[in-house]
N, C-alpha and C positions, 0 to 999 in steps of 0.2 A: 459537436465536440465530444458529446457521450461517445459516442460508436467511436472515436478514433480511438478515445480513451483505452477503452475495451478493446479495440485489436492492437495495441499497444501489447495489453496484458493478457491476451487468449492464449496466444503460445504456455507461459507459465501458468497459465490459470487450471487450464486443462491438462498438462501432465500433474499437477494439483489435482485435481479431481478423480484422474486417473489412480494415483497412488494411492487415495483415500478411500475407491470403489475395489483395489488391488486388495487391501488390509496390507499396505506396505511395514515395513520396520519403522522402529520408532528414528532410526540414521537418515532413512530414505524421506521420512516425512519433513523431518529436521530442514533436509535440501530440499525439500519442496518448497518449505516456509521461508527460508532465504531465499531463492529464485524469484518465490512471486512478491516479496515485497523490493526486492532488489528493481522489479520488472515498472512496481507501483511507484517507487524510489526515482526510475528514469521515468517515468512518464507525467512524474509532477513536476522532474526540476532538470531537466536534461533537454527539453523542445523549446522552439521558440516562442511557440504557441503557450506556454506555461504562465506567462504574468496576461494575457488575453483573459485564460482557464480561469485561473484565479478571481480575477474581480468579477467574469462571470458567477462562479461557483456563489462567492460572497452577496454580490445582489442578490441570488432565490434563497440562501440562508437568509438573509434577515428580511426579504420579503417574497416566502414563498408562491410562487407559481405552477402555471403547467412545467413550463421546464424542470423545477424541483421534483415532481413527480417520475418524470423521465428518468431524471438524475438514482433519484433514489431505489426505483424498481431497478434499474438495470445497472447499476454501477455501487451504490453505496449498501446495500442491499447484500447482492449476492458478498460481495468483496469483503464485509464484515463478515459473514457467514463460512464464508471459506476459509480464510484465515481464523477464526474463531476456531473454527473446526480441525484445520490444523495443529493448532493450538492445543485444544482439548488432545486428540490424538497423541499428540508428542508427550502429553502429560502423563498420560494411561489412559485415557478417560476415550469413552465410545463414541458421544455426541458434546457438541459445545452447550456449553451452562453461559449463563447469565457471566461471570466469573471471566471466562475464555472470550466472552464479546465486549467485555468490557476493556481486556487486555487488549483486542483483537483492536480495535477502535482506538483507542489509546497510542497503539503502533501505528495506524496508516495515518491518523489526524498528527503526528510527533510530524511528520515529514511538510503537512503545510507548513512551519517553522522554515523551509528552507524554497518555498512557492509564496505563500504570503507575505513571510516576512524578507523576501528575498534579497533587497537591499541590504537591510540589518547584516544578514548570513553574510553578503559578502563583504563588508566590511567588519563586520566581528574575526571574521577569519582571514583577512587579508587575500582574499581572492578577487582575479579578477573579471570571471564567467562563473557560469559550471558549465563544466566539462566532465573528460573521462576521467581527472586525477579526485576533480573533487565527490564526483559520484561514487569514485570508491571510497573514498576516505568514509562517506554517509555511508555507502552498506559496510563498511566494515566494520562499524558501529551496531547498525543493526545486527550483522551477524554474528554479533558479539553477547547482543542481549536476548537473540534466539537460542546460541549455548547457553545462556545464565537460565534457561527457564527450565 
């Protein structure tokens, strides 16, 4: 489930990283950080495979294992760091702080609210999937509070 995770998000993750190794604009970095969390956005709540992901995820959280390990070196890991980094970037700043992973986390964990809690979401919102309408409606939220930053 990690690895599908991850090619999920490599496409965005990588011109991400590309930009960051460029010294892109702080415009250019901006659409990097919408991309990949837009990328992180469908890959938690847009497959079918998402409520499977989830109560996996949830068992090695509350009782960590080898797969936690997995999880974390290859997915929760780099994916905080980049976005972190992002982050930092966008802000002026050269490397992520404590500060910028703190935000960075904050933002990707905002979105199990709509994988965990996924029942809740669709009846708080009167939906009756997710889909393409409701995926935008969530990143355009996010990319609402990547211009606020």
């Amino acid at each position: 489930m990690a690895k599908r995770f991850a090619q999920r998000t490599a496409s965005a993750a990588g011109d991400a990283q590309s930009a960051l190794a460029a010294g892109a604009s702080p415009e250019a970095i901006r659409l990097q950080l919408k991309r990949t969390m837009a990328a992180v956005a469908h890959g938690l709540t847009a497959t079918d495979e998402s409520t499977l992901w989830s109560a996996f995820v949830a068992r090695e959280l509350l009782e960590p294992g080898p797969a936690f390990e997995i999880m974390h070196n290859q997915l929760w890991a780099p994916g905080i760091e980049l976005v972190a980094t992002l982050i930092a970037r966008l802000q002026g700043r050269g490397t992520a702080d404590e500060s910028a992973r703190i935000r960075a986390m904050m933002m990707i964990a905002s979105l199990s609210a709509f994988q965990n809690g996924r029942h809740v979401a669709l009846r708080a919102f009167g939906w009756d999937a997710f889909g393409e309408a409701q995926l935008a409606a969530i990143t355009a939220v996010l990319d609402a509070e990547i211009d606020a930053l």
